[in-house]
C-alpha positions in Angstrom: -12.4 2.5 -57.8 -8.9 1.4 -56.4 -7.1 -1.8 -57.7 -6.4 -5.1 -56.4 -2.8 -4.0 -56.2 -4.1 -0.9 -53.9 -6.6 -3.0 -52.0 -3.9 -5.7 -50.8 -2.2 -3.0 -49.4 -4.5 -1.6 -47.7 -5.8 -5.0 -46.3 -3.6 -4.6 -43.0 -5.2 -1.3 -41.6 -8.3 -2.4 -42.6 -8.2 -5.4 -40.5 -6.4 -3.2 -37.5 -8.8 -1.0 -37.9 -6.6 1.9 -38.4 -7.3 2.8 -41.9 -8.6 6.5 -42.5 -12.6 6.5 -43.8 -12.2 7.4 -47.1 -9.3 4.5 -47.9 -12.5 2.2 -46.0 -15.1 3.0 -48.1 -12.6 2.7 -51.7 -11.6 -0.9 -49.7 -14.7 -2.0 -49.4 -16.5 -0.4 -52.8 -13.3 -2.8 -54.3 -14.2 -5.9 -52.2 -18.5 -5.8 -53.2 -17.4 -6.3 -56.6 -13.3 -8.7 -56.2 -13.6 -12.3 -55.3 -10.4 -12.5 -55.6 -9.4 -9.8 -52.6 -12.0 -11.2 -50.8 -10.3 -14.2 -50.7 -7.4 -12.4 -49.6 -8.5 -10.4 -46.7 -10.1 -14.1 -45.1 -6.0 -15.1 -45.6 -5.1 -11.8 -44.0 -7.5 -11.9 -41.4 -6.7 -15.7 -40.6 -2.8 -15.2 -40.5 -3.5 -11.9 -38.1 -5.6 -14.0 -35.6 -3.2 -16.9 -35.5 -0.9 -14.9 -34.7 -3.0 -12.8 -32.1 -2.9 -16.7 -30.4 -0.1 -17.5 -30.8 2.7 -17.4 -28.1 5.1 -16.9 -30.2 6.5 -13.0 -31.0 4.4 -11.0 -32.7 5.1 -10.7 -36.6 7.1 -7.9 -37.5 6.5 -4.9 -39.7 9.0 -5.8 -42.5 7.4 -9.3 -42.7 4.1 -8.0 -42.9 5.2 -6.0 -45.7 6.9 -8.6 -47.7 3.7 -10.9 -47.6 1.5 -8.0 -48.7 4.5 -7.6 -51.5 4.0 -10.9 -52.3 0.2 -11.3 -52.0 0.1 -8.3 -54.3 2.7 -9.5 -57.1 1.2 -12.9 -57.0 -2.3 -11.2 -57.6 -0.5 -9.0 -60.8 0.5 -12.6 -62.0 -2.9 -13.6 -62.1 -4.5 -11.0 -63.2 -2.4 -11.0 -66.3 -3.6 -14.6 -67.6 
């Protein structure tokens, strides 16, 4: 089974549904059994449809990745308590 670590990153081409079927099924084998990355693909999903409403610019790929960055380190933190 993949990590949280693994599953936070995969989180955005799950939700754009562009992730491959294998990486799916690993996702959502991890998300059955993580509250925690549950919890973190409703964030995902919420910030990606505020922003699909929104007028403003779409978010760009380099602050996507620095969220999942820091949705992921945070998630090490906690997982180390």
């Amino acid at each position: 089974m993949i990590d949280c670590v693994e599953a936070v990153r995969r989180m955005w081409s799950y939700l754009g549904a562009s992730l491959e079927p294998d990486p799916t099924v690993e996702l959502e084998e991890h998300l059955e059994v993580c509250k925690r990355c549950c919890g973190e693909l409703e964030f995902s999903r919420h910030v990606r449809d505020l922003a699909a409403t929104s007028s403003e610019p779409p978010i760009r790929d380099e602050f996507r990745d620095r969220v999942t960055k820091l949705l992921a380190a945070g998630h090490d933190r906690g997982a180390a308590r």
